[in-house]
Backbone as JSON Lines, residues from 0, in Angstrom:
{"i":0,"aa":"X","n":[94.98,126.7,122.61],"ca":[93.99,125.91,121.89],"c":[94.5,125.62,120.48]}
{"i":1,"aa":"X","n":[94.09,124.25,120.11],"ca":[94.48,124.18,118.48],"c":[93.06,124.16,117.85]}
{"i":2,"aa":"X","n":[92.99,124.2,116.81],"ca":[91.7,123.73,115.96],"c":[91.91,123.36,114.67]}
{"i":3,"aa":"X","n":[91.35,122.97,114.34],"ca":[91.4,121.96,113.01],"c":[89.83,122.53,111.98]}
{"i":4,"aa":"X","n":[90.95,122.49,110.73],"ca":[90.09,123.1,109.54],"c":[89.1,122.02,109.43]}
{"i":5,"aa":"X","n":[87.96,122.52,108.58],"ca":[87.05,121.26,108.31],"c":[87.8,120.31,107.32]}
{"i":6,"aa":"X","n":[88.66,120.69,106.48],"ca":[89.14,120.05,105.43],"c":[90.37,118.81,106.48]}
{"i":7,"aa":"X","n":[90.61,119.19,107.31],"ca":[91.55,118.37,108.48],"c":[90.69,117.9,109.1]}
{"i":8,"aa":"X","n":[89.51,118.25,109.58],"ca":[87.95,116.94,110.39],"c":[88.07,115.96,109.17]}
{"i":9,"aa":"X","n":[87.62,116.31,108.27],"ca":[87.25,115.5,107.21],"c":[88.41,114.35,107.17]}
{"i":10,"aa":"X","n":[89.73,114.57,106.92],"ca":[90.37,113.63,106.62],"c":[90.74,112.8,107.98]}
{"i":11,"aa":"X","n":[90.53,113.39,109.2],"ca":[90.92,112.94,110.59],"c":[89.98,111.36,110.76]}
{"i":12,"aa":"X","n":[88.54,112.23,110.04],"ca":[87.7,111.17,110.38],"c":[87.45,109.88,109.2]}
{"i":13,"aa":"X","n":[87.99,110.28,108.16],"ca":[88.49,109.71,107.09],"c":[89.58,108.23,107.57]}
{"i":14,"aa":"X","n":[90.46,108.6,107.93],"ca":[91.84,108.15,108.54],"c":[91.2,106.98,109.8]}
{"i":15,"aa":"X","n":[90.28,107.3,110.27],"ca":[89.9,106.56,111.88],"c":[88.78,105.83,110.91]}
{"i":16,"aa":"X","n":[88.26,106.06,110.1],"ca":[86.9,104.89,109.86],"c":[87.96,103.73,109.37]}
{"i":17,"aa":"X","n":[89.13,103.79,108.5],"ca":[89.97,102.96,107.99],"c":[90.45,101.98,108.85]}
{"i":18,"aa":"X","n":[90.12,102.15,110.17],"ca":[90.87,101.15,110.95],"c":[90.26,101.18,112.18]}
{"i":19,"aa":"X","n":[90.86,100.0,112.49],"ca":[89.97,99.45,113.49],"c":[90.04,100.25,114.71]}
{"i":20,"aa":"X","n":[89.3,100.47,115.73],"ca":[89.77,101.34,116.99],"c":[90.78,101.92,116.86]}
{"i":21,"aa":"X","n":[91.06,102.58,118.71],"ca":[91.86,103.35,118.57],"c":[90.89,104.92,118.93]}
{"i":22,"aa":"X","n":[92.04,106.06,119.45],"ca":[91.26,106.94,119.96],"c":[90.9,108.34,118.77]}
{"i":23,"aa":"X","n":[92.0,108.8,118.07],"ca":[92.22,109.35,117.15],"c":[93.45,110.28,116.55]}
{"i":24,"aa":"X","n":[93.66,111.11,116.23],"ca":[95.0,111.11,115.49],"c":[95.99,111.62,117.19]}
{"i":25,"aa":"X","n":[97.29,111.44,116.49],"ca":[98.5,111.83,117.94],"c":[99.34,112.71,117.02]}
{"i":26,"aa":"X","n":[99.24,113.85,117.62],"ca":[100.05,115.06,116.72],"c":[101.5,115.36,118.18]}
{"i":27,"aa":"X","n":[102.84,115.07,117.71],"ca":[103.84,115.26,118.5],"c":[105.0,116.02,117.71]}
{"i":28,"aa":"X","n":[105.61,116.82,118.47],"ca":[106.88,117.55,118.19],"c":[107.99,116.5,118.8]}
{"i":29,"aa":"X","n":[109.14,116.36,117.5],"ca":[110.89,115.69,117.78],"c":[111.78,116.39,117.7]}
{"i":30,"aa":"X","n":[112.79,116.58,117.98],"ca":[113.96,117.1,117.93],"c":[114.53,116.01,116.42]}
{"i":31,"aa":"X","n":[114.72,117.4,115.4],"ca":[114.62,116.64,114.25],"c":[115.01,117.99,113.02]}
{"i":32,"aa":"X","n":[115.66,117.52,112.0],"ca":[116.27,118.36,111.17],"c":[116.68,119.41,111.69]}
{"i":33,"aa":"X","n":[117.42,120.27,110.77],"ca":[118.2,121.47,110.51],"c":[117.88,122.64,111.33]}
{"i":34,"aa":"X","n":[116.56,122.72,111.35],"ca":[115.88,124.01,112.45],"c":[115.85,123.25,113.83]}
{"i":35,"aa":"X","n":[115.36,122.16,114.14],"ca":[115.44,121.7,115.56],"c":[114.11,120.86,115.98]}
{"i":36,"aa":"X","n":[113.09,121.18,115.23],"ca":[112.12,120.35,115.27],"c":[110.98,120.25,114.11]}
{"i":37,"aa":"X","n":[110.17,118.9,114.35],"ca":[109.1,118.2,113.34],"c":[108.42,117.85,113.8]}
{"i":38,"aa":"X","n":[107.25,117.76,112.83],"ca":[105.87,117.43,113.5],"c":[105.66,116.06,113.6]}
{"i":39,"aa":"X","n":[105.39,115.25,114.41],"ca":[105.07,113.79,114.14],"c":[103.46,112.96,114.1]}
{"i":40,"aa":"X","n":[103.18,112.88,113.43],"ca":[102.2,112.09,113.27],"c":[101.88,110.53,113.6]}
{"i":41,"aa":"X","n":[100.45,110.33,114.26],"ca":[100.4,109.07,114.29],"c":[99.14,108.65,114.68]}
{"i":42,"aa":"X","n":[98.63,107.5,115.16],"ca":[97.44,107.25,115.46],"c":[97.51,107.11,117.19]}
{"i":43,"aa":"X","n":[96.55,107.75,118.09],"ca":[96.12,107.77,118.94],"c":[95.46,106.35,119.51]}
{"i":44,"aa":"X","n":[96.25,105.13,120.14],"ca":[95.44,104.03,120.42],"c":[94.61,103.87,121.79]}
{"i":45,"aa":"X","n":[95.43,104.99,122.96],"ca":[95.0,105.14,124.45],"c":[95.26,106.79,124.24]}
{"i":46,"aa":"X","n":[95.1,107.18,125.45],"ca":[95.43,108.6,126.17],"c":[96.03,108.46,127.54]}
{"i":47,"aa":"X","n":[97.43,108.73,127.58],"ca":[97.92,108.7,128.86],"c":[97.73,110.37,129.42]}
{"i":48,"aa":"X","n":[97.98,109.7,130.74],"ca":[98.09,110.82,132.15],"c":[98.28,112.36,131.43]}
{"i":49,"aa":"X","n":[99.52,112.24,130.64],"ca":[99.99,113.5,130.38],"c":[99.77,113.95,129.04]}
{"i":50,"aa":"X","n":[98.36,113.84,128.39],"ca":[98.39,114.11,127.24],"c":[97.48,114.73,127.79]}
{"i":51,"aa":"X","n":[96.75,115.75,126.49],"ca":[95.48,116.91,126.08],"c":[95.04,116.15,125.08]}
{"i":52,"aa":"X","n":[93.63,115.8,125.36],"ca":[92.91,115.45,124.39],"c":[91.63,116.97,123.29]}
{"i":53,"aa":"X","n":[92.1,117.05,122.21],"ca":[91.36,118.53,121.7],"c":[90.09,117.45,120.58]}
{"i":54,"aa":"X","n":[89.01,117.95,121.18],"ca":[87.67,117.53,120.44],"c":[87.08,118.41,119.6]}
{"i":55,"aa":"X","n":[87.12,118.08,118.15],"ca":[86.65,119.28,117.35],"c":[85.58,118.75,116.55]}
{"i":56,"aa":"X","n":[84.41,118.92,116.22],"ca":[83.52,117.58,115.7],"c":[83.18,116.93,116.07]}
{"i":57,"aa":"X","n":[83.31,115.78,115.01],"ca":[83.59,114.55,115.81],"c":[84.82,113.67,116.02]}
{"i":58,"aa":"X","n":[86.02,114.2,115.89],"ca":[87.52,113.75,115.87],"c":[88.1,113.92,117.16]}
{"i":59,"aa":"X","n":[88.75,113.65,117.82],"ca":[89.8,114.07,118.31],"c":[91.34,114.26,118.18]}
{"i":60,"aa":"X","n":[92.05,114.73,118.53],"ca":[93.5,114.9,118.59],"c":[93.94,114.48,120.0]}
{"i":61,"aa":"X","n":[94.89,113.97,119.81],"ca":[95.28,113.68,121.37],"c":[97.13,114.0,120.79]}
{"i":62,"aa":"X","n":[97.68,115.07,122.14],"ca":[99.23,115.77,122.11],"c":[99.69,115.39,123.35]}
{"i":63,"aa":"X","n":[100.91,115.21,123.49],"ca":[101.23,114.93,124.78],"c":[101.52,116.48,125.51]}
{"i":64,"aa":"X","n":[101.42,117.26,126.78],"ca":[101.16,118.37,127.24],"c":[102.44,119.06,127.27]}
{"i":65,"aa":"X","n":[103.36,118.23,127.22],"ca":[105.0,118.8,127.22],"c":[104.51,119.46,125.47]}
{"i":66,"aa":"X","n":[104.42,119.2,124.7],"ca":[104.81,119.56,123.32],"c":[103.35,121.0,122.96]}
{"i":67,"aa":"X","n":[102.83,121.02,123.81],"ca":[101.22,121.89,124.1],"c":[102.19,123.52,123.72]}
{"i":68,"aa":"X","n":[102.59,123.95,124.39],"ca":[103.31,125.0,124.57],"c":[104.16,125.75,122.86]}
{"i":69,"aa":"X","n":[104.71,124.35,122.38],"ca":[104.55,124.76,120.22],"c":[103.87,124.99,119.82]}
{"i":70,"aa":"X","n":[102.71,124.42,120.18],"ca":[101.55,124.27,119.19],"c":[100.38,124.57,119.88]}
{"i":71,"aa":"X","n":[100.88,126.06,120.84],"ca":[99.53,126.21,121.3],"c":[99.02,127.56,120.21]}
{"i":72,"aa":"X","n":[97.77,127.63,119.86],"ca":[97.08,128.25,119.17],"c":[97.11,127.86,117.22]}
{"i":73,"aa":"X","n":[97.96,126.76,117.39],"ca":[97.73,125.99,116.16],"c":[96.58,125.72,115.25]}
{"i":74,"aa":"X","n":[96.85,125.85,113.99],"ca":[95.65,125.39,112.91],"c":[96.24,124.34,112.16]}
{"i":75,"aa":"X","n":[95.67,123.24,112.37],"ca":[95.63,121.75,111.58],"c":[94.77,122.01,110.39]}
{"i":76,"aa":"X","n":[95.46,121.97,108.65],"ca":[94.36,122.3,108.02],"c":[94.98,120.78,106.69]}
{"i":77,"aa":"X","n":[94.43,120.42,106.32],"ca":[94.09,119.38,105.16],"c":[94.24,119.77,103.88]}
{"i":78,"aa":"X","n":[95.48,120.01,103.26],"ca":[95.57,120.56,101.9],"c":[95.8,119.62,100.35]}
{"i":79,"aa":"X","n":[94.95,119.34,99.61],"ca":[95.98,119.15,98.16],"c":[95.97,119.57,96.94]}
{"i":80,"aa":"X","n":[96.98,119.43,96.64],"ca":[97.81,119.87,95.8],"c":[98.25,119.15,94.2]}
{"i":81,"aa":"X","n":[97.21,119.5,93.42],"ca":[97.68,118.08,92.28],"c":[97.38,116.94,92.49]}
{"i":82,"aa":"X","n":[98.39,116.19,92.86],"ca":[98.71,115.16,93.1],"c":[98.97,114.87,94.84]}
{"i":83,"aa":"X","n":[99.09,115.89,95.03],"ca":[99.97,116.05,96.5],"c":[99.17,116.23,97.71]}
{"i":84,"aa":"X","n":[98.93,115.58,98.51],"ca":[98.11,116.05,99.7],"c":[98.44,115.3,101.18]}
{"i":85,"aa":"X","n":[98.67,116.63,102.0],"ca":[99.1,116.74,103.17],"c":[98.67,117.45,104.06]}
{"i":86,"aa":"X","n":[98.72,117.7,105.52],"ca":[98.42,118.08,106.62],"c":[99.35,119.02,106.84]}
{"i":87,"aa":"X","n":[98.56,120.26,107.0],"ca":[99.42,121.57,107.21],"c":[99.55,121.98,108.61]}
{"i":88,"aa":"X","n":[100.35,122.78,109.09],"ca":[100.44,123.13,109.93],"c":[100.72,124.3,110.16]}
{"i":89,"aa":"X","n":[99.66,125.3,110.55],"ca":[99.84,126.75,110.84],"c":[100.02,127.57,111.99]}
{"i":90,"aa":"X","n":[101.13,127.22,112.35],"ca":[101.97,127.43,113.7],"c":[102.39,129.4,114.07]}
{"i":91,"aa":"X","n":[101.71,129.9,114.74],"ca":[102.05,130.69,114.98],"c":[103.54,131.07,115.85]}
{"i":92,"aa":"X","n":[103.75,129.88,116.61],"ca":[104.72,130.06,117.22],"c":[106.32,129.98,116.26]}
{"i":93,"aa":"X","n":[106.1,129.07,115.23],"ca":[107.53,129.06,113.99],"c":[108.02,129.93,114.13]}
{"i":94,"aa":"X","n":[109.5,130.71,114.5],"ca":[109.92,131.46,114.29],"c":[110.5,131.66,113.06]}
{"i":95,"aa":"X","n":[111.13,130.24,112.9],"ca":[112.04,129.61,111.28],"c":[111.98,128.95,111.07]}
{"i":96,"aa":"X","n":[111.72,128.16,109.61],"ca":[111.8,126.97,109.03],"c":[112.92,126.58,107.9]}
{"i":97,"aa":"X","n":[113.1,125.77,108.11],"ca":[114.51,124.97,107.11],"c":[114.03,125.11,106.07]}
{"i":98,"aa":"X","n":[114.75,125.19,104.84],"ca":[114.61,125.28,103.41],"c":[113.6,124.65,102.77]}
{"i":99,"aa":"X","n":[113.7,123.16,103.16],"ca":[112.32,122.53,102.22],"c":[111.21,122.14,103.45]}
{"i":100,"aa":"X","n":[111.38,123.01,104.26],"ca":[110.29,123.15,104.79],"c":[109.56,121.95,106.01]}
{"i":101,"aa":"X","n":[110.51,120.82,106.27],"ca":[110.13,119.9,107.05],"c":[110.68,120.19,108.54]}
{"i":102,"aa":"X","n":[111.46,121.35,109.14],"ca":[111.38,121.04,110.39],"c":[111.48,123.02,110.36]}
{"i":103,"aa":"X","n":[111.57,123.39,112.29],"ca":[111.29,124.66,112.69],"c":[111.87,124.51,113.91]}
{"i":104,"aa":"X","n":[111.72,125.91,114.2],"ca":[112.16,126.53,115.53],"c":[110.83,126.97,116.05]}
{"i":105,"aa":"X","n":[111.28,127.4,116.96],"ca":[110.17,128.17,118.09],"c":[111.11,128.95,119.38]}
{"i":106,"aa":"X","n":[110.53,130.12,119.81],"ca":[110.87,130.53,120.73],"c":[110.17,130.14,122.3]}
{"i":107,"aa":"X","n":[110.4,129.5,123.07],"ca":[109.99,129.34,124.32],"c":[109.71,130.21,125.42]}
């Protein structure tokens, strides 16, 4: 299961009033930097066959089920910082993360 902070509802549903349809956010793992993988973000326009759709609120997340297994027991939380504000990710599964912090490992 993932779940999402209220401070991550808030901006999820923030993000979807801005635009027109569409289902709601698409959270995916790439093979990407130094550790081996990154989180990808995007907007949810359908839900295919092989995705998990996670309803928290009134938002959804939609992951494709291959990438379920990283990010299972995940916390999506909404942070900022100053000036700075971003979508965290509190991955229990990380084993390691690269220096500035944009990509990870996991054990399978």
């Amino acid at each position: 299961m993932i779940t999402l902070t209220e401070s991550a509802i808030k901006r999820v549903r923030d993000m979807m009033s801005k635009r027109e349809g569409g289902v709601g956010l698409r959270i995916g793992v790439v093979k990407s930097g130094c550790s081996g993988y990154s989180y990808a973000l995007d907007y949810a326009d359908q839900v295919a066959a092989d995705d998990v759709v996670i309803e928290q609120g009134d938002v959804k997340v939609v992951i494709n089920e291959e990438a379920m297994p990283m990010m299972e027991g995940m916390e999506l939380d909404f942070v900022r910082e100053g000036l700075n504000q971003s979508f965290k990710f509190i991955n229990p599964n990380v084993t390691s993360e690269c220096g500035c912090g944009e990509s990870f490992s996991v054990t399978k």
